[in-house]
One Martini backbone bead per residue (centre of mass of N, CA, C, O) as a GRO file, in nm:
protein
   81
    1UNK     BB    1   1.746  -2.121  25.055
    2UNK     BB    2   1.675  -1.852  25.188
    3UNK     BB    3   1.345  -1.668  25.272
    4UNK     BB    4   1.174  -1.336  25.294
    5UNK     BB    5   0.899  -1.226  25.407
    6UNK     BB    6   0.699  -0.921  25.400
    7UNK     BB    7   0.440  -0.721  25.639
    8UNK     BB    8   0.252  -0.433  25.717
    9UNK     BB    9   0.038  -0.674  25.707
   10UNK     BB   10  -0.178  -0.911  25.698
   11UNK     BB   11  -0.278  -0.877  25.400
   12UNK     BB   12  -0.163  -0.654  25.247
   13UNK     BB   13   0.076  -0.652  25.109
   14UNK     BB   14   0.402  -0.868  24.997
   15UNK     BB   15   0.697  -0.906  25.053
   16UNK     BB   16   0.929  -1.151  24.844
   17UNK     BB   17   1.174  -0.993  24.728
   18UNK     BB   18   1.436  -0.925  24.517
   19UNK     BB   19   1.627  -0.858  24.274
   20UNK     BB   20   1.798  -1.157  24.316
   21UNK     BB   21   1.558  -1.340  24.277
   22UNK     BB   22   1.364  -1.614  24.144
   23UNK     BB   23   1.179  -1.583  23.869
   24UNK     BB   24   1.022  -1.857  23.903
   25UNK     BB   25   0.933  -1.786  24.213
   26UNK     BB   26   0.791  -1.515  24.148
   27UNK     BB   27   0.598  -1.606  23.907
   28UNK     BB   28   0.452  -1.836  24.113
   29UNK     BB   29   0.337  -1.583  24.272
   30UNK     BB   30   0.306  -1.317  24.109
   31UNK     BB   31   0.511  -1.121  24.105
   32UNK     BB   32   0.627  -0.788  24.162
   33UNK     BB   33   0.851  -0.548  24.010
   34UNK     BB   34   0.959  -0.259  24.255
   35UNK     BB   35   1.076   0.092  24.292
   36UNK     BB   36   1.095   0.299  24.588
   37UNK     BB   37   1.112   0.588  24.665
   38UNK     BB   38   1.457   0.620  24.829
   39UNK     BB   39   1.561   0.340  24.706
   40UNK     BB   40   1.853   0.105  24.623
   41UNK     BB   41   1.617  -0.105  24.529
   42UNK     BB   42   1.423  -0.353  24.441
   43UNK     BB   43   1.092  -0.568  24.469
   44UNK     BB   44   0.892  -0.792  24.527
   45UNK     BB   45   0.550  -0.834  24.513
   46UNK     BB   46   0.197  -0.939  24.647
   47UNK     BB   47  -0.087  -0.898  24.761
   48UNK     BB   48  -0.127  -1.090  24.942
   49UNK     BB   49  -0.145  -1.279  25.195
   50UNK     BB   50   0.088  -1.422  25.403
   51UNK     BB   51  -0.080  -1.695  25.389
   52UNK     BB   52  -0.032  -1.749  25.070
   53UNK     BB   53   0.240  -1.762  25.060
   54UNK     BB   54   0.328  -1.977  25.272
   55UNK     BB   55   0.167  -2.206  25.113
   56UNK     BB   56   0.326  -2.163  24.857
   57UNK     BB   57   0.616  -2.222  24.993
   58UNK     BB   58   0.552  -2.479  25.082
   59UNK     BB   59   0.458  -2.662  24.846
   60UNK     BB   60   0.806  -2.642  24.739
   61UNK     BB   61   0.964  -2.668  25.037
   62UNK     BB   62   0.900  -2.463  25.232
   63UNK     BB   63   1.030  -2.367  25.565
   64UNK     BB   64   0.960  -2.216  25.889
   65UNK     BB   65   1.271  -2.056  26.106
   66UNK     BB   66   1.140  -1.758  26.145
   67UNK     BB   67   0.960  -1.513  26.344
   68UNK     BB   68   0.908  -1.138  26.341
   69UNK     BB   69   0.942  -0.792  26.483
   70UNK     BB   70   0.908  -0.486  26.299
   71UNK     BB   71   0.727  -0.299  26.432
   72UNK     BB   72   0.493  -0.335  26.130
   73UNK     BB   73   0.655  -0.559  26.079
   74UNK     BB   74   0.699  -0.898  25.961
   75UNK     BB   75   0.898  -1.187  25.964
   76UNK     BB   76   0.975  -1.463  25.745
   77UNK     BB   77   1.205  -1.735  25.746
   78UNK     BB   78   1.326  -1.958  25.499
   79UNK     BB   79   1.401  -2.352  25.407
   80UNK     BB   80   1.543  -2.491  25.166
   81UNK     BB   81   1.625  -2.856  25.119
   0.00000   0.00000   0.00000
């Protein structure tokens, strides 16, 4: 199950999810659901920054196995066994 979190700064917003992310996960985030012009598909997003997201999915039992930078967005990819 793994998950990817980004974030074109460190405060936030903190993107989430895509469409088909688990709605109940995205709940538990407190995830908006969001459509950005120009893009052709939808976004969850938290105002959060990514450090309070990824200690919530730790909580659940994810954990991060790699994180990198694309221009000013940084991306961490995470792993749920």
């Amino acid at each position: 199950h793994p998950r990817c979190c980004l974030s074109p700064q460190e405060v936030g917003p903190t993107m989430v999810g895509d469409e088909h992310s688990d709605p109940g996960l995205m709940s538990f985030l407190g995830a908006t659901k969001r459509h950005m012009l120009g893009n052709h598909f939808w976004e969850y997003y938290v105002n959060d920054a990514p450090r309070v997201v990824l200690n919530k999915l730790e909580s659940c039992g994810y954990r991060v196995v790699s994180m990198t930078g694309v221009g000013q967005t940084l991306v961490w990819c995470l792993h749920k066994e």
